[in-house]
C-alpha positions as CSV (number, residue, x, y, z in Angstrom):
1,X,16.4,58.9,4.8
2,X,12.9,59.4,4.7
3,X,12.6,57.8,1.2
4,X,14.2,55.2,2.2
5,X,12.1,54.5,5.0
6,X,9.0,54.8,3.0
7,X,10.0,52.3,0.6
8,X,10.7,50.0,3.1
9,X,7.5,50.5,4.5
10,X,6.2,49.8,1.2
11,X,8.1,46.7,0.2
12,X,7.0,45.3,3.5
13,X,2.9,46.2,3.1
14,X,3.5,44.5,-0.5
15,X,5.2,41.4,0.5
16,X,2.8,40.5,3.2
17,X,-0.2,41.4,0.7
18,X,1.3,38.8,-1.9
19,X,1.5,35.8,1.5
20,X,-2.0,36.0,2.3
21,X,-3.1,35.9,-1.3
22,X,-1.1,32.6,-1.3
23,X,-2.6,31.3,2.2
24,X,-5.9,31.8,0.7
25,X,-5.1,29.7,-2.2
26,X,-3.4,26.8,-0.1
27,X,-6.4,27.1,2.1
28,X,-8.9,27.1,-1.0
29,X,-7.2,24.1,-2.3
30,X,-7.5,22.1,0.8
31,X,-10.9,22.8,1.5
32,X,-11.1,21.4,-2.2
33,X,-8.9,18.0,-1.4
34,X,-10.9,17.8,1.9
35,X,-14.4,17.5,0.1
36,X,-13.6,14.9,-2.6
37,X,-12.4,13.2,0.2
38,X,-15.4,13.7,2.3
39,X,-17.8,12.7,-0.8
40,X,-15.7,9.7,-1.4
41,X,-15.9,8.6,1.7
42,X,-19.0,9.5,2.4
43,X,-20.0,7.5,-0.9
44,X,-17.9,4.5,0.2
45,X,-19.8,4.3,3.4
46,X,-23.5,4.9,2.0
47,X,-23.0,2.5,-0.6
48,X,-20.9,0.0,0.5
49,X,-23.6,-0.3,4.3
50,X,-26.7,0.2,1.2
51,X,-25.7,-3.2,-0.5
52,X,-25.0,-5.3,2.7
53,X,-28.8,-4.6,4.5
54,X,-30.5,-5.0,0.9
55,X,-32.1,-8.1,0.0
56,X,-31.1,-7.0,-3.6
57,X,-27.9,-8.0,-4.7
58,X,-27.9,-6.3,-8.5
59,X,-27.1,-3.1,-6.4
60,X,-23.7,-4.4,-7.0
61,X,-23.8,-4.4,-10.6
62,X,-25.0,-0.7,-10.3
63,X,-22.0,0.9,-8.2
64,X,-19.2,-1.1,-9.8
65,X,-17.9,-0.2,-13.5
66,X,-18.4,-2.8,-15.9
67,X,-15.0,-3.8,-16.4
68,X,-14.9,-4.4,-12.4
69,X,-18.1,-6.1,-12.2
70,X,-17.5,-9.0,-14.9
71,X,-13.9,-9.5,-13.2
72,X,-15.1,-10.4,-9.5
73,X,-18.0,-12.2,-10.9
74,X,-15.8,-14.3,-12.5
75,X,-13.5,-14.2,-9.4
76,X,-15.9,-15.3,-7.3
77,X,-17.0,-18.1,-9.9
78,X,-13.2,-19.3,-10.0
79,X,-13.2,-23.3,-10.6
80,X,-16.3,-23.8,-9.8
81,X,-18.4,-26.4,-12.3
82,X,-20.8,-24.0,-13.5
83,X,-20.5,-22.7,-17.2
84,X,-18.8,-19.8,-17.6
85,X,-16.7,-20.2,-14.5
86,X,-12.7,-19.8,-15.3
87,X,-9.8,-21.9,-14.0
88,X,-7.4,-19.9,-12.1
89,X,-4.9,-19.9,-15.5
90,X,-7.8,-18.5,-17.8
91,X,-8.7,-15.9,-14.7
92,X,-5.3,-14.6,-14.7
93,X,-4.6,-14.7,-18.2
94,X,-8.2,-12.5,-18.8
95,X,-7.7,-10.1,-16.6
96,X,-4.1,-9.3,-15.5
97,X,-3.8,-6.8,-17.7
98,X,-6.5,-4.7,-16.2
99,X,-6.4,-6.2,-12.8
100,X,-3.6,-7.2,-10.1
101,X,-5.3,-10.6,-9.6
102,X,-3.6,-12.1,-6.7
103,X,-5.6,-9.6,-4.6
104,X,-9.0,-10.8,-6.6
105,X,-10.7,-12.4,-3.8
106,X,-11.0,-15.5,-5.3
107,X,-14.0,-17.9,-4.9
108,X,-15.7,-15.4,-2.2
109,X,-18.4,-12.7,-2.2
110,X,-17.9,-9.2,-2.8
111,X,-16.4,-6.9,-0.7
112,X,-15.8,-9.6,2.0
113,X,-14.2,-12.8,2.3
114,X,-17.6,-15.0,3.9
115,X,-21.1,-16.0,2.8
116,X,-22.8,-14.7,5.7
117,X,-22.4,-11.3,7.7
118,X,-24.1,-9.5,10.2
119,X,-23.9,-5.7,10.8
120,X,-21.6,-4.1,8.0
121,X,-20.1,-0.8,8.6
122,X,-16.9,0.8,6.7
123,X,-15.2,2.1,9.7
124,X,-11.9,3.7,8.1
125,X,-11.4,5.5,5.0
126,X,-8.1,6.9,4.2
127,X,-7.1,8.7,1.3
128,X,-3.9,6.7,-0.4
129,X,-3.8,8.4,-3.9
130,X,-6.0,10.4,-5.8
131,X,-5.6,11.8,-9.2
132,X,-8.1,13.5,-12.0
133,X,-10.3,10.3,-13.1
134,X,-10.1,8.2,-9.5
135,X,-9.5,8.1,-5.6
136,X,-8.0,5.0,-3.7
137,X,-8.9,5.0,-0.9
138,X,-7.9,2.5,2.4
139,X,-10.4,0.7,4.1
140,X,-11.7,-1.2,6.4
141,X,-15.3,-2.8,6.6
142,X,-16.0,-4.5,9.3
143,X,-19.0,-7.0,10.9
144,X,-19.7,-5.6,14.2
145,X,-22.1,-8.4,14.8
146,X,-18.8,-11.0,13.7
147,X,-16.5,-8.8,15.1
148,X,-14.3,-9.0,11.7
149,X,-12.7,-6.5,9.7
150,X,-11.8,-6.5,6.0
151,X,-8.7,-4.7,5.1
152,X,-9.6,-3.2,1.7
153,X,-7.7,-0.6,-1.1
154,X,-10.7,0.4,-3.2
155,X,-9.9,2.4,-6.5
156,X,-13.3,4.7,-7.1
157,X,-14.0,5.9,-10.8
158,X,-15.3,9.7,-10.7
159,X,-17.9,9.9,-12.4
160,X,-20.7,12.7,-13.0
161,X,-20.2,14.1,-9.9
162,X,-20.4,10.4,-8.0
163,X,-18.0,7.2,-7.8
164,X,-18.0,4.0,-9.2
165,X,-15.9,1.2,-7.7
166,X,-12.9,0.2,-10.2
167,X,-11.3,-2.0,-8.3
168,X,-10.7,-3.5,-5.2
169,X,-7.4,-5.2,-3.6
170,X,-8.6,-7.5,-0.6
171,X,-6.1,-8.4,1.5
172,X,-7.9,-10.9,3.7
């Protein structure tokens, strides 16, 4: 009877030894989810609020991959009479491959839907998917001095240990 009680006693120490070793793990890993995250958001925020008070607009050209940069330039150049600029057929036909292109933001500025803006600020930032090369993340920049918010699913390249925006749906 003794034995027996012993080895119960036993099973019981090891069984709860093996839990927390998992509960450390699950917590390791979160704290892991939890900071890309954080740094993408945090990213997001910095760079996104960077461009909008700059007087330098090529910042654009430096936080968006290539691929990204030459589609919304010719998004925002759509049918206008200006060499270069594409007609809506030839814009679709370019880039839908790459690009879900009814969520371009066609013939308006980057990042936003107007011309002009006041006080820009990304005010949400949800995780929405996330796998080894990129984070999409939801969000919403808005013009506190407008008072209008852009609803916004931006795709973010990692990248050396920082993000480059791969795409962006705007959805108004």
């Amino acid at each position: 009877m003794k034995n027996l009680l012993l080895i119960f006693i036993l099973a019981i120490l090891c069984s709860c030894q093996s839990n927390s070793n998992k509960t450390v793990k699950v917590k390791q890993d979160s704290i892991i989810v939890a900071s890309v995250k954080s740094d993408a958001c945090t990213w997001l925020k910095q760079n996104v609020e960077a461009f909008f008070n700059s007087d330098d607009q090529s910042i654009m050209e430096t936080m968006t991959t290539a691929d990204y940069f030459d589609y919304k330039m010719d998004a925002i150049n759509l049918d206008l009479d200006v060499d270069g600029s594409l007609t809506g057929d030839e814009f679709k036909k370019k880039w839908s491959s790459k690009f879900n292109t009814d969520y371009a933001g066609k013939g308006v500025g980057f990042l936003i839907s107007t011309q002009d803006w006041g006080s820009i600020q990304v005010s949400t930032c949800d995780v929405i998917h996330e796998d080894v090369n990129s984070i999409t993340l939801k969000s919403i920049i808005s013009d506190c001095e407008f008072q209008t918010d852009y609803h916004r699913e931006i795709t973010l390249l990692k990248e050396n240990n920082s993000f480059k925006i791969k795409d962006v749906k705007e959805f108004d």
